[in-house]
C-alpha positions as CSV (number, residue, x, y, z in Angstrom):
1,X,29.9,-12.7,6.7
2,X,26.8,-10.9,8.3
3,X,23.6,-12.0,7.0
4,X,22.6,-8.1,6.1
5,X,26.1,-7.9,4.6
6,X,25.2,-10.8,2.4
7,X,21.8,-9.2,1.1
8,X,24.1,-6.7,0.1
9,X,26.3,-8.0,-1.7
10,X,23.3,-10.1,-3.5
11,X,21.8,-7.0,-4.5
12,X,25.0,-5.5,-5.7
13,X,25.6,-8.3,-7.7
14,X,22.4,-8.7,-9.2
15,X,22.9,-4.9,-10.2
16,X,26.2,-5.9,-11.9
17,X,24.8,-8.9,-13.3
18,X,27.6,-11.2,-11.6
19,X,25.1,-14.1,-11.7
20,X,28.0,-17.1,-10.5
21,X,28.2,-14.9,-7.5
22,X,24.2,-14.4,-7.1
23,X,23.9,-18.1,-7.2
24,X,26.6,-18.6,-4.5
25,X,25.1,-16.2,-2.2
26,X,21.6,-17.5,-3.1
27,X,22.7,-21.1,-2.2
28,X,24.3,-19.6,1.6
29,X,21.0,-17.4,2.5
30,X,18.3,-20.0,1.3
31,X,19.6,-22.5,3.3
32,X,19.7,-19.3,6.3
33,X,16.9,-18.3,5.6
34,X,14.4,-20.5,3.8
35,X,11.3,-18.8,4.2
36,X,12.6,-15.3,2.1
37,X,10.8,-16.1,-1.3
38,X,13.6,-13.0,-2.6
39,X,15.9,-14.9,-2.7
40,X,14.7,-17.9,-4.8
41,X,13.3,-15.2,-7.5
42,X,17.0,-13.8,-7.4
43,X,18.7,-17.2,-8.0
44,X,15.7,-17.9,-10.6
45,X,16.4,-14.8,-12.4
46,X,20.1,-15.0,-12.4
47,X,19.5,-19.1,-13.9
48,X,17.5,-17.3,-16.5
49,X,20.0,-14.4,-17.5
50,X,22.3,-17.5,-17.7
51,X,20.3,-19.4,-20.5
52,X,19.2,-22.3,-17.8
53,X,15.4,-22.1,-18.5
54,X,14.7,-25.2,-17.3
55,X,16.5,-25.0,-13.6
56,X,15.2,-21.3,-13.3
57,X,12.0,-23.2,-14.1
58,X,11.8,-25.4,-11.0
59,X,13.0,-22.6,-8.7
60,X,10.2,-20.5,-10.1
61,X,7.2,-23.3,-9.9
62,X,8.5,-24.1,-6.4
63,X,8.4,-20.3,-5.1
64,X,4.6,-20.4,-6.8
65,X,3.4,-23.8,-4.2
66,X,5.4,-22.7,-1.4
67,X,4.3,-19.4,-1.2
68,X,0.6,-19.5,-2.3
69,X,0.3,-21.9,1.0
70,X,2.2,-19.7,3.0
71,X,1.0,-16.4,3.1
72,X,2.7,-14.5,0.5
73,X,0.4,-14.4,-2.1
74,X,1.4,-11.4,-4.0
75,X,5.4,-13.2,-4.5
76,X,3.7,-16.1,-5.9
77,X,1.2,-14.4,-8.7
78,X,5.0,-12.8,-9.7
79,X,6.4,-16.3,-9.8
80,X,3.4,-17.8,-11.8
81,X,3.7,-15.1,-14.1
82,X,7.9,-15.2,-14.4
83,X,7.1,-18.9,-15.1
84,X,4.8,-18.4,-17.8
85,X,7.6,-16.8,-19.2
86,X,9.3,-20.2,-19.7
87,X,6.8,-22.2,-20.1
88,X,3.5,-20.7,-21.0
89,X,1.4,-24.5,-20.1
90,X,2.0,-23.9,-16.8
91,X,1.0,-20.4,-15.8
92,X,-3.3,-21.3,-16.4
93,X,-2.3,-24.3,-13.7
94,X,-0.4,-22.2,-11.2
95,X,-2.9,-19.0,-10.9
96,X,-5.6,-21.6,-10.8
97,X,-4.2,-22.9,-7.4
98,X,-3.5,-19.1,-6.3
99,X,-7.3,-18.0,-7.0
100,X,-8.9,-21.1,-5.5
101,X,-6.6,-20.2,-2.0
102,X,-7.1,-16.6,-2.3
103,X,-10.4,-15.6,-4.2
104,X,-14.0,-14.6,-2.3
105,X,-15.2,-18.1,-1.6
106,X,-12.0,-19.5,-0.2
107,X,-11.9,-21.1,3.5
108,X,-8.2,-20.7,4.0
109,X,-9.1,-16.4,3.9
110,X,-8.0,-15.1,7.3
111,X,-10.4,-12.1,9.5
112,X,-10.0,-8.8,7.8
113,X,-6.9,-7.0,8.7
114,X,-4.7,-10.0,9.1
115,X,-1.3,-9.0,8.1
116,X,0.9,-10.3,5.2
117,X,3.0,-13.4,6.5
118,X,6.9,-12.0,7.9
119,X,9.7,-13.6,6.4
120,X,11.1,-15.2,9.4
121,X,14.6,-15.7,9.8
122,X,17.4,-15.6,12.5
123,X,19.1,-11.6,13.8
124,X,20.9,-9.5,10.9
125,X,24.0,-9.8,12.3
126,X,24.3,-13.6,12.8
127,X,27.7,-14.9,10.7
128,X,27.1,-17.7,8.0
129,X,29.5,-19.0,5.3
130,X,28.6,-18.1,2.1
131,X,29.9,-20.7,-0.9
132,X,33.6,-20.1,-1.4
133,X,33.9,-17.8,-4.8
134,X,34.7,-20.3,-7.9
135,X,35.0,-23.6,-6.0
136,X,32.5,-25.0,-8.1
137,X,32.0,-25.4,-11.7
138,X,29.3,-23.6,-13.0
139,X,27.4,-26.2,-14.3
140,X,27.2,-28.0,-10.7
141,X,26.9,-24.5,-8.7
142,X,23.8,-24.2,-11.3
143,X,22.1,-27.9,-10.5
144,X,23.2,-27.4,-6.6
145,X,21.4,-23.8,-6.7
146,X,18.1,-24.7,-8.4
147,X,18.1,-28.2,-6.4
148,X,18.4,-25.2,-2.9
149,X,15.4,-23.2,-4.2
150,X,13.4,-26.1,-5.2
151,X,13.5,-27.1,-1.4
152,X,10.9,-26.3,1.4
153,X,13.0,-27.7,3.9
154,X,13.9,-25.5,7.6
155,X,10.3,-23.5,6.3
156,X,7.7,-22.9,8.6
157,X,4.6,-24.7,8.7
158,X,2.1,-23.3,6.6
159,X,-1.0,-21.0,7.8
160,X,-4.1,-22.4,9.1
161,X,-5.7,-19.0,7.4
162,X,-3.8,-16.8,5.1
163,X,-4.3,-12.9,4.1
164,X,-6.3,-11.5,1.6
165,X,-5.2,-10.0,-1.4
166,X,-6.2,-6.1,-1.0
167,X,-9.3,-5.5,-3.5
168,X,-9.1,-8.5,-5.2
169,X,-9.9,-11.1,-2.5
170,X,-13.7,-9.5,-2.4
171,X,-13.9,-11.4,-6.4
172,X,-15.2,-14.6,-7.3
173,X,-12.5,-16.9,-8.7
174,X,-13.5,-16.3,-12.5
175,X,-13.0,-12.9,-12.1
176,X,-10.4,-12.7,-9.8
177,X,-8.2,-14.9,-12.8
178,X,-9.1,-12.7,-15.4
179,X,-7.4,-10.1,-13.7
180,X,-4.4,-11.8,-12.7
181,X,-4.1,-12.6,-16.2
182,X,-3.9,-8.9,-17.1
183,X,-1.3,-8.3,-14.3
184,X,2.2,-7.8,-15.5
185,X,5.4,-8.2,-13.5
186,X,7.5,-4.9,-12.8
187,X,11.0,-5.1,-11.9
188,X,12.5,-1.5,-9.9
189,X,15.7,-0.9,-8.7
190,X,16.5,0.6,-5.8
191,X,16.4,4.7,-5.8
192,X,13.9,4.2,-9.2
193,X,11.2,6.6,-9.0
194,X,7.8,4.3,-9.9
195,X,5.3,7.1,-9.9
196,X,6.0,10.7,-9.2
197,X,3.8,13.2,-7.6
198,X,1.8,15.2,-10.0
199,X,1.8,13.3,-13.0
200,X,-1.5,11.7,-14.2
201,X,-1.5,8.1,-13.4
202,X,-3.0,5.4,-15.3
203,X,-1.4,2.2,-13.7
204,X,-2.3,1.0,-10.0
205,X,0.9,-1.5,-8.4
206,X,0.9,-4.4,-5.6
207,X,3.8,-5.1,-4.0
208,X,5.3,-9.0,-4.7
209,X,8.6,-8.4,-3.6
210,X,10.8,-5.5,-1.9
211,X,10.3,-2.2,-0.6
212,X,9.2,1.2,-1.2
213,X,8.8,4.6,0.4
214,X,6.1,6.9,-0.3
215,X,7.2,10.6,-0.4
216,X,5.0,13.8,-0.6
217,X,5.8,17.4,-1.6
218,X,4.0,19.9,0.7
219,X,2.9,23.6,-1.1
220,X,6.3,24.8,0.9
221,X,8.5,22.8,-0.3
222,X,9.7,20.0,2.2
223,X,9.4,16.5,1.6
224,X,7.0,14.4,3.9
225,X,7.8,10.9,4.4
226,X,4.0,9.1,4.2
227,X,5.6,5.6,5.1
228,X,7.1,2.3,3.9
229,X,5.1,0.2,1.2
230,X,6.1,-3.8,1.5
231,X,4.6,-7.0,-0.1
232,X,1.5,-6.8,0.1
233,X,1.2,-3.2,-0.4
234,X,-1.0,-1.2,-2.9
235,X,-0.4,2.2,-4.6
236,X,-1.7,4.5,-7.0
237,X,-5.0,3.2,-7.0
238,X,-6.5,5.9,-6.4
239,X,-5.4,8.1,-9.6
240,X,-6.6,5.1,-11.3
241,X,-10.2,5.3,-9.8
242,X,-10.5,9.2,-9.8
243,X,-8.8,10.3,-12.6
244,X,-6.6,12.6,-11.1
245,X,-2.9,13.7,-11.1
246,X,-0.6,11.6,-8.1
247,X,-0.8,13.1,-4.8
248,X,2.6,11.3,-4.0
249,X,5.9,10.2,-5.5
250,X,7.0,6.2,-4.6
251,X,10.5,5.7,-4.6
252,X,12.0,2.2,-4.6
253,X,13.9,1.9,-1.4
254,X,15.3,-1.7,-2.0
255,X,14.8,-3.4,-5.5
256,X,11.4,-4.8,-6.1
257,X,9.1,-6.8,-7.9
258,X,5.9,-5.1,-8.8
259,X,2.4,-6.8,-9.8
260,X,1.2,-4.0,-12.7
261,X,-2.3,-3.4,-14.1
262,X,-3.7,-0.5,-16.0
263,X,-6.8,1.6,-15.8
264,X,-8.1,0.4,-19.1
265,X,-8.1,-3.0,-18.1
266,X,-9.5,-2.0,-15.0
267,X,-12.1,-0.1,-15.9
268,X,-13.4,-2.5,-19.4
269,X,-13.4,-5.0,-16.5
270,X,-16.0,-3.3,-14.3
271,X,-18.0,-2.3,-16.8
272,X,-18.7,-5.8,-17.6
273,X,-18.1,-7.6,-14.2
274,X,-20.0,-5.8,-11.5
275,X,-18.3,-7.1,-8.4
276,X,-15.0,-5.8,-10.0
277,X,-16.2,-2.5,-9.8
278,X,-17.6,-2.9,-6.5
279,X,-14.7,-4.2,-5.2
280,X,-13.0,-1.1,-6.7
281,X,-15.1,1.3,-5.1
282,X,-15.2,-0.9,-1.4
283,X,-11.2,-0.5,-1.7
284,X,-11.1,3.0,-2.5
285,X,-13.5,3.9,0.6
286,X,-11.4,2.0,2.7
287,X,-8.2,3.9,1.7
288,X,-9.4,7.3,2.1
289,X,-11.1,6.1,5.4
290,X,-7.6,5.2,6.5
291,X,-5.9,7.9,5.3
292,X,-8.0,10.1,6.7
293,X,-7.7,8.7,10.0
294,X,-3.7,9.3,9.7
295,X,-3.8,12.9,8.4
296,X,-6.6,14.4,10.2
297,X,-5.8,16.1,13.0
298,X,-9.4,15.2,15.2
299,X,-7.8,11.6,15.1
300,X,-4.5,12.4,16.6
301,X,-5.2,11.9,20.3
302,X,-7.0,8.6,20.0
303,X,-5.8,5.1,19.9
304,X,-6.3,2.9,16.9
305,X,-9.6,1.4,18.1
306,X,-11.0,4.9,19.7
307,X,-10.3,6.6,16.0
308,X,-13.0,3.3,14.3
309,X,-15.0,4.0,17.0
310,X,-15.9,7.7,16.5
311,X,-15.7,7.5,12.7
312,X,-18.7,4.8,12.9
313,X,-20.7,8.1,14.2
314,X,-20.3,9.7,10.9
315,X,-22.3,9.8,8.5
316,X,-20.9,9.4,5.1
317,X,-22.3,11.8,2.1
318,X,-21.1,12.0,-1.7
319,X,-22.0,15.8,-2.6
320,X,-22.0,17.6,-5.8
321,X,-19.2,20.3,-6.7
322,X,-20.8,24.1,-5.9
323,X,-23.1,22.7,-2.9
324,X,-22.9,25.1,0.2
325,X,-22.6,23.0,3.4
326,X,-22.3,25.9,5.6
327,X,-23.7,29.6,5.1
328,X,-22.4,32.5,6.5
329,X,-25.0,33.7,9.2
330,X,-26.8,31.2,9.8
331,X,-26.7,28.0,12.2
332,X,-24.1,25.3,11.7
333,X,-26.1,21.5,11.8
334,X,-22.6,19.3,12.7
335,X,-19.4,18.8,12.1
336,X,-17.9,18.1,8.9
337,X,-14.8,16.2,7.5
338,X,-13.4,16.3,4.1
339,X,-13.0,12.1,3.1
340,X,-12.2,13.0,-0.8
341,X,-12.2,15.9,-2.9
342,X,-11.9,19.7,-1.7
343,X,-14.6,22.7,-0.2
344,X,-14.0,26.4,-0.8
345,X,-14.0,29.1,2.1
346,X,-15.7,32.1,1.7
347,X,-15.9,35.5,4.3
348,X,-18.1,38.2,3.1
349,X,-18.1,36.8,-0.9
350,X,-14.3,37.0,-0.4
351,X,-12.6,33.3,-1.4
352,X,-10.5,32.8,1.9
353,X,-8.9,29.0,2.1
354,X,-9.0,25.8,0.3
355,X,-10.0,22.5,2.5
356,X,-8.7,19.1,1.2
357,X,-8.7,15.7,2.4
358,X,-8.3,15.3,6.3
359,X,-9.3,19.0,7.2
360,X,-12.6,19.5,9.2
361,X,-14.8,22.6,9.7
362,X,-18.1,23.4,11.3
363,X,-16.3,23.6,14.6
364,X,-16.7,27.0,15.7
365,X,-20.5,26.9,15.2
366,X,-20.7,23.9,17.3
367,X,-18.8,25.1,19.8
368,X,-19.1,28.4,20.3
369,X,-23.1,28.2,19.8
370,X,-23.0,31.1,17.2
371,X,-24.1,31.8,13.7
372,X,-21.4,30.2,10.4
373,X,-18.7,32.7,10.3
374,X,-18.3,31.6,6.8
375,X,-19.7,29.9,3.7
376,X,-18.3,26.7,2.9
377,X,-19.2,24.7,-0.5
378,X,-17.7,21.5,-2.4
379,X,-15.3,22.9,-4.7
380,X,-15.6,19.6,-7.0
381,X,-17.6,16.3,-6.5
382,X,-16.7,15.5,-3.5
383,X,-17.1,12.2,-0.4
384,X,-17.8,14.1,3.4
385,X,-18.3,12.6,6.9
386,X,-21.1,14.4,8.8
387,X,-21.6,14.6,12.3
388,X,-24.8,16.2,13.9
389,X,-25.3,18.6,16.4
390,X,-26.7,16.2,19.0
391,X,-24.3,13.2,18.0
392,X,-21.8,15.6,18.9
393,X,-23.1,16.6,22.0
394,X,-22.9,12.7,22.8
395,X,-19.0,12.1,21.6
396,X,-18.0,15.0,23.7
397,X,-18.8,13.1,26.5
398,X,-17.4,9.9,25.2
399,X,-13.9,11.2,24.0
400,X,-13.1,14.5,26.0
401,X,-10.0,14.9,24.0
402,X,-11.8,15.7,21.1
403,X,-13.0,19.0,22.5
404,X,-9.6,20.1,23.5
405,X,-8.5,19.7,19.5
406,X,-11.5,21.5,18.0
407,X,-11.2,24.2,20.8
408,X,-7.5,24.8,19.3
409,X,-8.7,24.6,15.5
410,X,-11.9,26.7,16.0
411,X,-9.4,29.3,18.3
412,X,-6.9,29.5,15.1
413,X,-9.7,29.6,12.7
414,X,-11.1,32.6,14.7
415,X,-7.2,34.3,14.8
416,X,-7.6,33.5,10.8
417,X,-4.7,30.9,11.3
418,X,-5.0,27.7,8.6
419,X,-4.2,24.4,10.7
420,X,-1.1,22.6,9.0
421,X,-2.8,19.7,6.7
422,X,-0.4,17.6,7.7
423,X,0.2,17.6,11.6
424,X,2.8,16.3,13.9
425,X,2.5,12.4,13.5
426,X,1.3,12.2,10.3
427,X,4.4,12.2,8.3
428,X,8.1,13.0,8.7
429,X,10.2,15.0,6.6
430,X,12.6,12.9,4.7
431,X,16.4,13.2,3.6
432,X,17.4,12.4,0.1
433,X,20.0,9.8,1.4
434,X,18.7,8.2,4.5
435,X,16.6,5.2,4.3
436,X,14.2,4.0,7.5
437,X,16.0,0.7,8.9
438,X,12.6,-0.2,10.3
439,X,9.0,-0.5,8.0
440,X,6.2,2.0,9.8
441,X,3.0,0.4,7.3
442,X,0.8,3.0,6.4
443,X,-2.2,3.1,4.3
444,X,-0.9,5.4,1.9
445,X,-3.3,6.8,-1.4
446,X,-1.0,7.7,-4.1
């Protein structure tokens, strides 16, 4: 068989509980494919649903060294937790060794950005033998599958740095256990529904294991694929932080194992611990930075590094809800961007648009040298990028593409045309039954 047709039929199996099966196939694709910590945590569940506590045991302590010194982080916090299960006097032991790789102060942590460690393993298509269906009994198919996972042999060497855990690799190590002791493991099945857009959210996830696809509703009506969430991933944070209903649904693509923690915790935490709600806010400022830079249409000509280096002319403003930033009449001082939160339009005391996240104004003032042809004003608390007059002048120069864009915004503006919010690149709409065969990572606020 294939290699993707085996992951198939593991998953399938799993789903129907055949757990003799799951352990065969486990066996075949860990010696394939050693560096896939899914696998293991499939072969140590299945030892578990089958009363063997002590083999899933191993399998689960061994995924917890292998990948804490490997780069996937987020898999082993799930297997120290899955082990604590078993045997509660070993969890303290294994999140110990996690946090003193991965926590503020750690000289393993890689530059900022580095990515989450690829399973590496040989093409989809290449044939392997799986183990023949009932050759074994299942008491040696049990000791020859836990003896598999235990093994690090055929697995890559091991990282001279390794990747930070998003938000909580800014904590000190007391702090940064405390809240992996609050984390809970999720398990999702594929086409579950994990959060769903519009529904008040009071949980943030990390990705240990799997994969995900974010999904958002537009006012029309169509679907907008924001992009595929893998391990390492977050989501929902950011109903957690502000408070407010999910902008986005997250639907589980490929079944999953989620790292769980709730507001409450969350916020008791950084009320008491002041770099936990420091990190919280550093995280959050980053996302919407990101997101930003992927929804906005300014962006959309520039290359990755072009779109940091213009947003570092901004200046960055946290404003009060009912605070005019532009007034009809009079002169416009820059050019504004919505980070977080919403403005109101008004022409002539008359309410006329709504600008959210990613939307910029101040344009035709700048460019056409006249008076504000309308009043805008934060419609709640809200986060704006500024950009003056004269800074302006200078990024014209520096990135002549920006003109052409806010020519064609401040030219529909004028026609009383809204720009779409979300333009050509930023998302794609999605069909109910197709899923992406390729991962396009995102930094997706949900």
């Amino acid at each position: 068989m294939k290699i993707f047709q085996l992951y198939g039929e593991l998953s399938s199996k799993r789903a129907t509980k055949d757990h003799r099966r799951v352990l065969e196939l486990g066996i075949a694709l860990v010696n394939t494919i050693p560096d896939d910590p899914s696998i293991r945590l499939a072969v140590a569940d299945s030892l578990v649903e089958l009363g063997k506590k002590d083999e899933a045991a191993r399998v689960y302590k061994a995924v917890v060294w292998h990948c804490s010194k490997a780069g996937f982080p987020l898999a082993a916090v799930a297997a120290a937790k899955l082990l604590g299960n078993l045997e509660p006097g070993m969890i303290e032991d294994a999140l110990e060794v996690i946090v003193g790789l991965y926590s503020k102060n750690s000289d393993r942590i890689g530059p900022p950005g580095l990515p989450f460690r690829p399973t590496q393993g040989p093409e989809r298509n290449l044939e392997i033998q799986a183990v023949p269906n009932n050759v074994l009994s299942m008491d040696e198919l049990v000791q020859m599958a836990a003896e598999t996972c235990e093994s690090t042999e055929g697995t890559m060497p091991y990282p001279e740095k390794l990747p930070a855990i998003p938000m909580f690799s800014r904590l000190d190590e007391d702090v940064f256990l405390e809240i992996l002791d609050t984390m809970q493991v999720t398990k999702a099945a594929k086409g579950e529904c994990v959060i769903e857009q519009g529904e008040p959210g009071d949980s943030l996830f990390l990705v240990a294991d799997g994969r995900l696809e974010a999904v958002k509703t537009t006012d029309r009506g169509e679907r907008i694929r924001l992009g595929v969430l893998n391990e390492g991933s977050v989501f929902g944070e950011m109903s957690v932080i502000t408070n407010e209903p999910r902008t986005a649904s997250v639907v589980v693509s490929r079944d999953s194992l989620l790292l769980k923690i709730t507001r409450d915790k969350l916020v008791s935490m950084a009320d008491k611990a002041e770099p936990v709600a420091l990190a919280l806010e550093g995280f959050r400022r980053e996302r919407l930075v990101y997101n930003l830079m992927s929804i906005s249409p300014l962006f959309m000509p520039l290359d990755r590094e072009e779109r940091f280096s213009l947003l570092e002319q901004f200046g960055t403003y946290e404003i009060k809800a009912g605070t005019a930033l532009l007034e009809q009449g009079k002169p416009g001082r820059g050019l504004y961007l919505v980070l977080h939160g919403e403005c109101e339009v008004t022409k002539d005391h008359e309410k006329v648009a709504t600008l959210k996240e990613g939307d910029v104004f101040g344009e035709i003032s700048l460019i056409k040298e006249t008076p504000a042809n309308a009043t805008v004003a934060t419609g709640k608390d809200s986060v704006i990028l500024f950009l003056a007059r004269e800074a302006f002048s200078r990024v014209k120069e520096t990135h002549p593409e920006i003109s052409s864009v806010l020519d064609q915004l401040a030219e529909q503006r004028v026609r009383g045309e809204m720009p779409p919010r979300l333009p050509a690149g930023a998302g794609e709409p999605v069909e109910d039954t197709k899923e992406s065969e390729e991962p396009d990572e995102h930094k997706i606020l949900v």
